[in-house]
FIMAR-770953 format. One record per residue: residue in one letter; x, y, z of N, C-alpha, C, O, CB in turn. Coordinates in steps of 0.1 Angstrom, whole numbers, plus 5000, padded with zeros to 4 digits. Each point is the difference from the previous one (the first is absolute). Glycine has a CB too. Example, Ala and Ser with C-alpha at 12.3 -4.5 7.8 and 13.67 -1.06 7.14 Angstrom:
% residues 2
("A"; (5132; 4943; 5078); (4991; 5012; 5000); (5009; 5012; 5000); (5010; 5000; 5007); (4971; 4988; 5005));
("S"; (5015; 5023; 4981); (5009; 5011; 5000); (4992; 5011; 5008); (5005; 5011; 5001); (5007; 4983; 4977));
END
This chain:
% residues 119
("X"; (5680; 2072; 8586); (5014; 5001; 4996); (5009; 5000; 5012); (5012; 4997; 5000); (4982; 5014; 4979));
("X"; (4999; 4994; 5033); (5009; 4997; 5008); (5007; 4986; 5006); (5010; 5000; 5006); (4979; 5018; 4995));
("X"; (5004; 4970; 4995); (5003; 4989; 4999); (5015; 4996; 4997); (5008; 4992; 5006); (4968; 5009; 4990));
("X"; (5025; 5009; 4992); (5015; 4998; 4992); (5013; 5009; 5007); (5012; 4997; 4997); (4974; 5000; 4979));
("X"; (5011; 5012; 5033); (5010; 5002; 5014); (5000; 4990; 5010); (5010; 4995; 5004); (4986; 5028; 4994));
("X"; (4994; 4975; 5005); (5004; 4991; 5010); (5000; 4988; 5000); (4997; 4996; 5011); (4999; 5018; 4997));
("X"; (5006; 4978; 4983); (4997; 4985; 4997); (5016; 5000; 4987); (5002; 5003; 4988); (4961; 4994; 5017));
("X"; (5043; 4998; 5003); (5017; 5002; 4990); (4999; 4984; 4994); (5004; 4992; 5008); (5017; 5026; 5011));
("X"; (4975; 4979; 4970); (4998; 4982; 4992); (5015; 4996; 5005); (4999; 4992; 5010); (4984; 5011; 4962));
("X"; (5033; 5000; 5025); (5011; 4998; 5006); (5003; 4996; 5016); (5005; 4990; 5005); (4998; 5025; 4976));
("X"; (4992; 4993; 5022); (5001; 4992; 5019); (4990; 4985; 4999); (5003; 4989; 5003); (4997; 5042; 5015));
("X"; (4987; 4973; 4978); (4995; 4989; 5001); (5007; 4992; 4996); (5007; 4995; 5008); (4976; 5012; 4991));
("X"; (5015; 4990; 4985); (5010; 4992; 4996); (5015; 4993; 5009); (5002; 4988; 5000); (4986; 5026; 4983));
("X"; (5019; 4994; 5021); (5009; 4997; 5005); (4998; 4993; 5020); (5008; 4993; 5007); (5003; 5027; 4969));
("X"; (4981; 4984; 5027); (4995; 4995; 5012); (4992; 4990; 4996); (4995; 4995; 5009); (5005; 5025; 5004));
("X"; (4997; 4975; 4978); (4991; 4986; 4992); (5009; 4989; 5002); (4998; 4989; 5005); (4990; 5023; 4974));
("X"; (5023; 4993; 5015); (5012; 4993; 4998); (5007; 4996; 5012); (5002; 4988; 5003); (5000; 5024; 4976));
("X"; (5002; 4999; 5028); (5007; 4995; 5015); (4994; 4992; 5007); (5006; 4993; 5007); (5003; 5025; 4995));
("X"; (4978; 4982; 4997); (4990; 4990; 5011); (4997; 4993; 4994); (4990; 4994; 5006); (5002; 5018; 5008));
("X"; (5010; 4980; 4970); (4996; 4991; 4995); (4989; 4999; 4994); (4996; 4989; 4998); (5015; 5006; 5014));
("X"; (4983; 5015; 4985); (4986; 4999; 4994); (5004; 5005; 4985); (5010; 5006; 4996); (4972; 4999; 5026));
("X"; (5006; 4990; 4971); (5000; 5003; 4988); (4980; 4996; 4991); (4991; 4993; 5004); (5045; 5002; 4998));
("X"; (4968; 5015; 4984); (4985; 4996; 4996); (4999; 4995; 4989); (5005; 5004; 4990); (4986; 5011; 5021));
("X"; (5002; 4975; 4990); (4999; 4986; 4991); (5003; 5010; 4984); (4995; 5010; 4996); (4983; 4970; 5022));
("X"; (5029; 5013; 4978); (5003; 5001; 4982); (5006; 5013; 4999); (4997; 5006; 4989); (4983; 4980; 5002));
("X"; (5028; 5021; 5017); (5007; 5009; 5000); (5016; 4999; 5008); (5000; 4996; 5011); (4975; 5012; 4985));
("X"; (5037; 4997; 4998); (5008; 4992; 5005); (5007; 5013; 5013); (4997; 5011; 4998); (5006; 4970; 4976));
("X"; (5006; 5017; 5036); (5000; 5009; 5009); (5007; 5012; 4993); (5004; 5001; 4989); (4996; 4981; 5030));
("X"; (5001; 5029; 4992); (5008; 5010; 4997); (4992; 5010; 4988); (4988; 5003; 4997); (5036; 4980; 5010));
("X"; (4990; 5019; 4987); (4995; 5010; 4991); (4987; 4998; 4992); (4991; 5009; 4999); (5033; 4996; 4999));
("X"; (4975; 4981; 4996); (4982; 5001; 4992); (4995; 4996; 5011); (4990; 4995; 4996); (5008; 4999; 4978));
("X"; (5003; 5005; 5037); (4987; 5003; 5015); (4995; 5019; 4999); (4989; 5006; 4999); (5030; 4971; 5025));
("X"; (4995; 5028; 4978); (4996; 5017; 4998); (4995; 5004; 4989); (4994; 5010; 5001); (5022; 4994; 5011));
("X"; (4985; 4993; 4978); (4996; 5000; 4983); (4982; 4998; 5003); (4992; 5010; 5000); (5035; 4975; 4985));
("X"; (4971; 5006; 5017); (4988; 4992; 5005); (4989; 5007; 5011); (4988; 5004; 4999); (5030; 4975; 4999));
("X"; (4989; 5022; 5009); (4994; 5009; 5011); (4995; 5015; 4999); (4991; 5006; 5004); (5024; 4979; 5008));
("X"; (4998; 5019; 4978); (4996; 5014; 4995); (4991; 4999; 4989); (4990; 5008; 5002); (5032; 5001; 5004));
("X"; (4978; 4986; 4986); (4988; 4997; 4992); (4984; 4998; 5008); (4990; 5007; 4997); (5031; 4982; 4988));
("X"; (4979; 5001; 5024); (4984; 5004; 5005); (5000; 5009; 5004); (4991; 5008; 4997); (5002; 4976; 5008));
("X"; (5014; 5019; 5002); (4999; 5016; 5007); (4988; 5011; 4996); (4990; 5005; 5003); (5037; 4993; 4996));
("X"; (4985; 5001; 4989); (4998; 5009; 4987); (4989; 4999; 4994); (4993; 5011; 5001); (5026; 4987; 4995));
("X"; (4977; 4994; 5000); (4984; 4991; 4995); (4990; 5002; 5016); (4988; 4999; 5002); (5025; 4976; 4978));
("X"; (4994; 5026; 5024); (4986; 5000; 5020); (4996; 5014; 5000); (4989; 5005; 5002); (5026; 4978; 5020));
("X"; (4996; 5024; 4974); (5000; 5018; 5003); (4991; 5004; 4986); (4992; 5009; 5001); (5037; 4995; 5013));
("X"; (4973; 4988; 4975); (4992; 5011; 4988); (4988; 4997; 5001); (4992; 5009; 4997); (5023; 4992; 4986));
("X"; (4980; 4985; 5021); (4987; 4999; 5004); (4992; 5003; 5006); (4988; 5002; 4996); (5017; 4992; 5001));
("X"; (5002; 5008; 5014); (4994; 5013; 5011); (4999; 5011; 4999); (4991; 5005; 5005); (5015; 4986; 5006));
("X"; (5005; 5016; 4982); (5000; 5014; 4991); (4988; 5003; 4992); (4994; 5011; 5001); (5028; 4985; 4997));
("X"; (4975; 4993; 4993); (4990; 5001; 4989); (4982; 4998; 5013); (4990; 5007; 5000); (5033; 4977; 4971));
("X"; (4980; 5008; 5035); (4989; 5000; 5007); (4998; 5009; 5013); (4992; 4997; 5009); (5010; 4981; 4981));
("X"; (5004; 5031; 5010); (4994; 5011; 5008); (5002; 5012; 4992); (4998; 5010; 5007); (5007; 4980; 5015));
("X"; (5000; 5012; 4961); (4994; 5009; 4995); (4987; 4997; 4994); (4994; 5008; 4993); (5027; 5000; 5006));
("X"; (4974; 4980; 5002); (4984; 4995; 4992); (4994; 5004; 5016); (4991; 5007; 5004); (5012; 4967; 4972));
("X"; (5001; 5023; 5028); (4992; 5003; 5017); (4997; 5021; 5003); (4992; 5007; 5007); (5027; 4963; 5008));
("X"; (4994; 5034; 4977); (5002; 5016; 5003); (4990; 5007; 4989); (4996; 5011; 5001); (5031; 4987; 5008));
("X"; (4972; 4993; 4979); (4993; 5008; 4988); (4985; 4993; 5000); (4991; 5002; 4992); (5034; 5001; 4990));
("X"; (4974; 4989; 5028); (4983; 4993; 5002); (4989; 5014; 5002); (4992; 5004; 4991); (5018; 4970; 5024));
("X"; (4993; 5032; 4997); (4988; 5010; 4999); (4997; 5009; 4988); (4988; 5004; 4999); (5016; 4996; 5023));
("X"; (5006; 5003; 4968); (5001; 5006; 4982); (4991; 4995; 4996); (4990; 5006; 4997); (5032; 4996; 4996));
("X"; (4979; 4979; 5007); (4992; 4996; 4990); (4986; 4995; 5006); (4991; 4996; 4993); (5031; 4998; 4994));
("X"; (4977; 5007; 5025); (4986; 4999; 5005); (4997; 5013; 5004); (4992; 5001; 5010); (5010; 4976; 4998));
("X"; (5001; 5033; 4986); (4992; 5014; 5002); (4999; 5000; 4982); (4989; 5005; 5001); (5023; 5013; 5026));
("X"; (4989; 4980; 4960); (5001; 5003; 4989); (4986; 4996; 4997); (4995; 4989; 5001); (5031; 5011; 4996));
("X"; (4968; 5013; 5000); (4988; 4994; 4992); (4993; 4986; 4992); (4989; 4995; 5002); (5018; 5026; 4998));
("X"; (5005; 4977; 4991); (4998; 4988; 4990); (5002; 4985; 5006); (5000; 4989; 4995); (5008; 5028; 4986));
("X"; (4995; 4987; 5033); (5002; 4985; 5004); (4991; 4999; 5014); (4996; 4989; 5001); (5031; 5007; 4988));
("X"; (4969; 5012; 5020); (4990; 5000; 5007); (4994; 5012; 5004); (5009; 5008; 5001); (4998; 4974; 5002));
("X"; (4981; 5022; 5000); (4997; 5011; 5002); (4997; 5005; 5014); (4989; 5006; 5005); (5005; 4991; 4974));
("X"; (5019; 5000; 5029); (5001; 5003; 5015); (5004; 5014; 5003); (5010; 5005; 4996); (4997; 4972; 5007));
("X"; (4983; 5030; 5005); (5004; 5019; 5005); (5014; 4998; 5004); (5004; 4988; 5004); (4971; 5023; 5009));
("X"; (5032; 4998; 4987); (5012; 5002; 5000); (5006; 5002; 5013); (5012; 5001; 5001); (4984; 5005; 4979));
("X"; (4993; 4995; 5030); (5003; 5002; 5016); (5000; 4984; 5003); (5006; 4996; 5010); (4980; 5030; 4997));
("X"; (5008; 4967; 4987); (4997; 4987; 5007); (5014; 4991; 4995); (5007; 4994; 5007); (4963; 5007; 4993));
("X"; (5032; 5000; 4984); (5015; 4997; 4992); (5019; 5005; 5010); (5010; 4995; 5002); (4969; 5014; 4968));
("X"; (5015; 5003; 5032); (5010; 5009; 5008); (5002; 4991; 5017); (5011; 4997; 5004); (4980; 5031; 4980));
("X"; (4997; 4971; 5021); (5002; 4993; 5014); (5011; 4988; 5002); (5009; 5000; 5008); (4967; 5006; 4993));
("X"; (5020; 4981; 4984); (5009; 4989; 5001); (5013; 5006; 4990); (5003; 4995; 4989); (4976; 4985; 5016));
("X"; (5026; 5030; 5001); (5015; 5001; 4996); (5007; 4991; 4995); (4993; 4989; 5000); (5007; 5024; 5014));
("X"; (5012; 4987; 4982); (5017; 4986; 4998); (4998; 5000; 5016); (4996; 4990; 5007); (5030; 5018; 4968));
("X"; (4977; 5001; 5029); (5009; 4998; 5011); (4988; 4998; 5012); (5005; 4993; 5009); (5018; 5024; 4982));
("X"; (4964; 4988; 5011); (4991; 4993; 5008); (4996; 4987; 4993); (4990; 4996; 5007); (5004; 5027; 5003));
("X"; (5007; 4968; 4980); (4997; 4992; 5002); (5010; 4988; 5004); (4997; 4988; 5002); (4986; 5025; 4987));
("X"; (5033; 4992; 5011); (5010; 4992; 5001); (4995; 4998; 5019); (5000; 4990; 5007); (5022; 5019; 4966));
("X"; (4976; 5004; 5029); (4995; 4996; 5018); (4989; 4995; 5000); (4999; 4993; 5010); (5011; 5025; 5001));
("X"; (4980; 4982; 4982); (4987; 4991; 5003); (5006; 4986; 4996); (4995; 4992; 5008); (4984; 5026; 4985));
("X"; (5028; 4975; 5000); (5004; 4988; 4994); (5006; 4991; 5011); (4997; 4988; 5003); (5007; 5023; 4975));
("X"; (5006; 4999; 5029); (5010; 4996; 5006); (4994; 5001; 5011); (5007; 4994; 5008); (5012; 5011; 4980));
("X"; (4969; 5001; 5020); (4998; 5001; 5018); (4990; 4989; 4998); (4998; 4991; 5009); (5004; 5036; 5003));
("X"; (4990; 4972; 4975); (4989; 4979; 5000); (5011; 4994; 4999); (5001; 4992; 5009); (4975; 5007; 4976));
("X"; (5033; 5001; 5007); (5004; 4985; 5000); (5013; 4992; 5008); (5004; 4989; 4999); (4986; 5018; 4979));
("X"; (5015; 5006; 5031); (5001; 5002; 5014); (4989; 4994; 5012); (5001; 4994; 5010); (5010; 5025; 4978));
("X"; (4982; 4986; 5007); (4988; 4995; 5014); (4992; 4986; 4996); (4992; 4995; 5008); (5001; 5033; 4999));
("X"; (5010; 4966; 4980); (4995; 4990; 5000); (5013; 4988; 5001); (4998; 4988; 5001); (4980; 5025; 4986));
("X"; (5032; 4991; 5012); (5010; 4988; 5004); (5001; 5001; 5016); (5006; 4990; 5004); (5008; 5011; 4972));
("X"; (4981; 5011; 5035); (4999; 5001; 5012); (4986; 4990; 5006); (5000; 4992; 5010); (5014; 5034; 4985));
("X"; (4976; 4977; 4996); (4988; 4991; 5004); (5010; 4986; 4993); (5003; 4994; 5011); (4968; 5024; 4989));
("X"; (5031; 4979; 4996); (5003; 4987; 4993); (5009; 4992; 5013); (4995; 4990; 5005); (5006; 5021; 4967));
("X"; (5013; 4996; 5031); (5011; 4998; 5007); (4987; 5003; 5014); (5002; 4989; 5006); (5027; 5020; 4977));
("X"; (4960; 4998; 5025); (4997; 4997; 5008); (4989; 4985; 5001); (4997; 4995; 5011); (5013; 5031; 4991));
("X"; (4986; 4971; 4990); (4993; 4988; 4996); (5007; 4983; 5002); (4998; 4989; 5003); (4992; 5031; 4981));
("X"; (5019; 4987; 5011); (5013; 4990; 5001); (5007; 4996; 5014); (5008; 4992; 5003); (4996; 5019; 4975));
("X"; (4991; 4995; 5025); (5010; 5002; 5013); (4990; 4993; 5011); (5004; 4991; 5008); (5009; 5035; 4986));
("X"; (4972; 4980; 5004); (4989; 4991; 5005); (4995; 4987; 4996); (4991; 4994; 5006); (5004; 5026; 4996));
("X"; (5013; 4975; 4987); (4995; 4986; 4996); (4980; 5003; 4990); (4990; 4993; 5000); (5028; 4993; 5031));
("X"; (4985; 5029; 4962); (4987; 4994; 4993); (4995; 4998; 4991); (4989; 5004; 4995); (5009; 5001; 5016));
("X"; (5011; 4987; 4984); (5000; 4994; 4984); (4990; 4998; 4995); (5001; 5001; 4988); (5015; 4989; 5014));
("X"; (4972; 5007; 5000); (4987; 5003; 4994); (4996; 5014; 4994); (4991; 5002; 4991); (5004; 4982; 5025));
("X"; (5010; 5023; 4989); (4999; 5017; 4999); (5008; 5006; 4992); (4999; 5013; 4999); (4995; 4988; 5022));
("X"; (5017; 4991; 4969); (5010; 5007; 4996); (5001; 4990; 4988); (5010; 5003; 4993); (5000; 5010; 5029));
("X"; (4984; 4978; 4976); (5003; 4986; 4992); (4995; 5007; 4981); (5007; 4998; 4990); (4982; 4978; 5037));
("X"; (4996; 5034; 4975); (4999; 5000; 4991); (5011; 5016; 4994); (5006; 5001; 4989); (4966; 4981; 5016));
("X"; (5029; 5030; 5005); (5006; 5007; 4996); (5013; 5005; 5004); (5004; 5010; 5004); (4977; 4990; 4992));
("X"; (5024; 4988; 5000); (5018; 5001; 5000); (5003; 5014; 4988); (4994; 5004; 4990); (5013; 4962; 5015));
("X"; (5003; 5037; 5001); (5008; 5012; 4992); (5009; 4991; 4989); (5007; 4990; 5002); (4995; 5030; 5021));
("X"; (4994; 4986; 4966); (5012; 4996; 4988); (5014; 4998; 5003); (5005; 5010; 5004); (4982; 5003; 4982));
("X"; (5021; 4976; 5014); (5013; 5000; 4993); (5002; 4995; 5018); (5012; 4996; 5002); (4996; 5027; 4971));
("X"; (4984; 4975; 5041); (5007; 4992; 5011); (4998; 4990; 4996); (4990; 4997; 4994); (5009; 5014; 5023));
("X"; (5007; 4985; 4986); (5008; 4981; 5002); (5004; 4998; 5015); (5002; 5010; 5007); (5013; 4990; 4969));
("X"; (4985; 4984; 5031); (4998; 4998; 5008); (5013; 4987; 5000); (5002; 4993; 5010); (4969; 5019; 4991));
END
């Protein structure tokens, strides 16, 4: 939610407008800000909803009826240790990636491209 302090849809909008840009099938100005505040909005609940499934994960992977993992080992991958285990791999694999790249060694990276780059 902090997103929604510092990301004002109105300036955008209105700096869209002064410099000439705009986004396809939407008309400038006010439904640009309309528009903008809406994904926002839709970007932020998603992420909301997906780091309380990420916060209530170790609950349901310590609960008897769904696996029968000791509760020291359930307790280790925390919400919040695994948001840092997620984020320091997939960190270090766009670092090997971006250093591969840099070396020319597209053989080495051909089969395991990271989801969603484009070139």
């Amino acid at each position: 939610f902090y997103t929604a302090i510092t990301f004002n849809p109105i300036d955008v909008a209105n700096n869209l407008q002064k410099y000439g840009g705009f986004i396809p099938g939407i008309r400038p100005g006010k439904n640009t800000a309309e528009y903008l505040d809406y994904l926002m909005t839709r970007v932020a609940f998603t992420g909301a909803l997906f780091l309380a499934l990420i916060a209530i994960f170790p609950s349901i992977i310590n609960s008897p009826k769904v696996l029968n993992i000791p509760f020291m080992i359930a307790s280790f991958f925390g919400g919040t240790g695994l948001l840092i285990i997620v984020g320091v791999v997939l960190d270090t694999m766009k670092q090997i990636e971006s250093q591969l790249l840099m070396r020319h060694y597209e053989g080495f990276i051909k089969k395991g491209k990271l989801r969603g780059r484009t070139r």
